[in-house]
C-alpha positions in Angstrom: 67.1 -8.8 98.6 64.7 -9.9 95.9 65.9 -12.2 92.8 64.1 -8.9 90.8 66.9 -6.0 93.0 69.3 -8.6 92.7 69.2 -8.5 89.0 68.8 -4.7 89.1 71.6 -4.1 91.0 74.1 -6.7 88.7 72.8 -4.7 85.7 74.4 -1.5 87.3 77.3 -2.7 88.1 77.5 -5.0 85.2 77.9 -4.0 82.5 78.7 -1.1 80.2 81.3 0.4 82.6 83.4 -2.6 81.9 83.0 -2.9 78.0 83.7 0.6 78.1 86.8 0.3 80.4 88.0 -2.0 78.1 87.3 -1.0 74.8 87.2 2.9 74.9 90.2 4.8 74.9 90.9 6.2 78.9 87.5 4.5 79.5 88.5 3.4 82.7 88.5 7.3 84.1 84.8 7.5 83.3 83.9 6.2 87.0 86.1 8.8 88.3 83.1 11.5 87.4 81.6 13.6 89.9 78.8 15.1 87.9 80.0 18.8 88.7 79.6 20.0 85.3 82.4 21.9 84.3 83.2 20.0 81.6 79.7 21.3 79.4 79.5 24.2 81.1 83.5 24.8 79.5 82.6 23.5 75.9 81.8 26.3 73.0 79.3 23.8 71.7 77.4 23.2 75.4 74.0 24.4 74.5 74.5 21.9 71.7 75.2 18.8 73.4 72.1 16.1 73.7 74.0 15.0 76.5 76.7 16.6 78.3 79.7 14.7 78.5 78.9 14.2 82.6 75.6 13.3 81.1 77.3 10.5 79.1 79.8 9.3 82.0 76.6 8.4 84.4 74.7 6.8 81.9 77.9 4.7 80.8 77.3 4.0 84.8 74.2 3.2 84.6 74.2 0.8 81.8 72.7 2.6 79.3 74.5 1.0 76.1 72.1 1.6 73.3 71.4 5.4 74.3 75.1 6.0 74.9 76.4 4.5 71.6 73.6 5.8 69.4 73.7 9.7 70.9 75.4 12.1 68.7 77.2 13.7 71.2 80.5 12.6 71.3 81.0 13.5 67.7 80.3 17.1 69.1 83.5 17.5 70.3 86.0 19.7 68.6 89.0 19.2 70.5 89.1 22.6 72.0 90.8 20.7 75.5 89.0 23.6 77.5 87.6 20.4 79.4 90.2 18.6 80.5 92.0 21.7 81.4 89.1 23.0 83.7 88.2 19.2 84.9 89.2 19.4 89.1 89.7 15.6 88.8 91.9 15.9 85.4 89.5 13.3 83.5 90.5 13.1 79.8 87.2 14.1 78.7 88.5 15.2 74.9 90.1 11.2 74.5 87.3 9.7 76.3 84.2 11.3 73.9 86.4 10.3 70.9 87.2 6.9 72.0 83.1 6.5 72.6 82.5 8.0 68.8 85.3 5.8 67.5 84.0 2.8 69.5 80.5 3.4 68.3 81.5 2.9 64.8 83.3 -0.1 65.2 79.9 -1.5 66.3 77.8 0.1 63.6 76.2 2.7 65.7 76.9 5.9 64.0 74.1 7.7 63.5 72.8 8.6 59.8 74.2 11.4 58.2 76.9 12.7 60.9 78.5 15.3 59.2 82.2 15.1 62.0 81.7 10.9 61.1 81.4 11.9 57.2 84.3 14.1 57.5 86.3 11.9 59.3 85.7 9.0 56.4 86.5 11.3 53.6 89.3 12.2 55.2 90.9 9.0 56.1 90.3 7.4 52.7 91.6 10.3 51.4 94.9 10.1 53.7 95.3 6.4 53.2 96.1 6.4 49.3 99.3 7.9 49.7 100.1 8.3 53.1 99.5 12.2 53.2 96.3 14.3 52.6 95.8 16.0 49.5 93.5 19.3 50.3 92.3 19.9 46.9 91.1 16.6 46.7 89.7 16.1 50.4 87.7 19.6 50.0 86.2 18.0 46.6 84.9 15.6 48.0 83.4 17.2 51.0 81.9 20.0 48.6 80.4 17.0 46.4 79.4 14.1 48.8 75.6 15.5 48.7 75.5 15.3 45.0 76.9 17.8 41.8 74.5 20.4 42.2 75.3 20.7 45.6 78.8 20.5 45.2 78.9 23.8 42.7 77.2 25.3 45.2 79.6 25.1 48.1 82.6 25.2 45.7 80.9 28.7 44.9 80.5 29.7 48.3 83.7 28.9 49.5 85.6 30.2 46.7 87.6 32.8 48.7 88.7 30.7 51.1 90.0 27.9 48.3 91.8 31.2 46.8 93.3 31.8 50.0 94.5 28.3 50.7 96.7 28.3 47.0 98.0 32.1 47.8 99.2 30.4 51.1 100.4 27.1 49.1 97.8 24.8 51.1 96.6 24.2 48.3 97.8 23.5 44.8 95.4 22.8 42.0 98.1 20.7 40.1 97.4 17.9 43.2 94.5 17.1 41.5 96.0 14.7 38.7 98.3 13.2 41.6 99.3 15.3 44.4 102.6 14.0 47.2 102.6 11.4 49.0 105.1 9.4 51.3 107.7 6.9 49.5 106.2 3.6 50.4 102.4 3.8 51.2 101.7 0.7 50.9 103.9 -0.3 54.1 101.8 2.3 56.0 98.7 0.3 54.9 100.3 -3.0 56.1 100.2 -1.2 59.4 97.0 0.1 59.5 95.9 -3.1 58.4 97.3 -5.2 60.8 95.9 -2.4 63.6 92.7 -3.0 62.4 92.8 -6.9 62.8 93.6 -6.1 66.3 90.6 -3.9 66.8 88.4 -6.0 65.3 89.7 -9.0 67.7 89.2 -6.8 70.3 86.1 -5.9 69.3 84.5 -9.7 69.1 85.8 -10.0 73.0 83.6 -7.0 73.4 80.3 -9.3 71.8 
């Protein structure tokens, strides 16, 4: 074999696979693919996808890190499970896609202006300042994020649901000034802070 198909053949097995294995939640199921499909052809969203989460799985195996970690399609997912409940090998497709998205970020990957990754930021700061989310405050800043005049508009559009959300007590204006929270949130942040110096010396083994 040539020092060229040697070098070829290292880079497929190299490689991706393992980073993922080791650094993406249930990553290590993603060789256990078989590429029959019924995992996109099972999603409400499969028209949608760039790449189908099979799709995803063979070019993980194929060492495609840069396309992988830079698609959009793993922040597709909504959690629906209809996957993993129709997989015939019983892969955890639902963890695996959001270990890729939440693996991707670690690195700086996300792409610009992903609304699930925008979400997902608004919501965690949101949930982090006093251990529990406050609704009123979390759709504010979802309505807002793209500037005032934008906000009015969505506030305005989504007024019946907002009206809804108090008759049901989801949401109470009052939590505006302060809202509930958990006794001691700053030992919760202790925790999440000492998780993420974990991740992140996980993530230099990864580089």
């Amino acid at each position: 074999m040539s020092d060229m198909n040697t070098a070829m053949v290292e880079r497929y097995r190299n490689n991706f696979l393992k980073e993922v294995e080791s650094h993406v939640e249930e990553g290590e199921w993603v060789k256990m693919c078989m590429q029959c499909g019924v995992c996109s052809g099972s999603c409400p969203l499969g028209n949608a996808w760039a790449h189908p989460p099979q799709e995803l799985f063979m070019m993980i195996r194929a060492g495609k890190r840069e396309e992988v970690l830079t698609s959009d399609s793993m922040w597709m997912c909504t959690s629906c499970y209809n996957c993993i409940v129709r997989c015939p090998r019983e892969l955890p497709i639902t963890h695996i896609m959001h270990g890729l998205a939440h693996y991707a970020k670690r690195l700086g990957l996300v792409p610009k202006k992903q609304p699930t990754n925008e979400f997902a930021e608004i919501f965690w700061n949101n949930m982090m300042k006093k251990g529990r989310v406050n609704e009123l405050k979390l759709g504010l800043s979802m309505y807002f994020k793209d500037g005032f005049s934008q906000g009015i508009k969505n506030a305005l559009a989504n007024q019946k649901l907002g009206q809804s959300m108090m008759k049901a007590k989801r949401m109470n204006p009052m939590e505006i000034i302060g809202g509930h929270g958990i006794k001691n949130p700053s030992e919760l942040q202790k925790i999440i802070q000492k998780a993420q110096e974990i991740e992140d010396k996980k993530l230099q083994g990864a580089n």
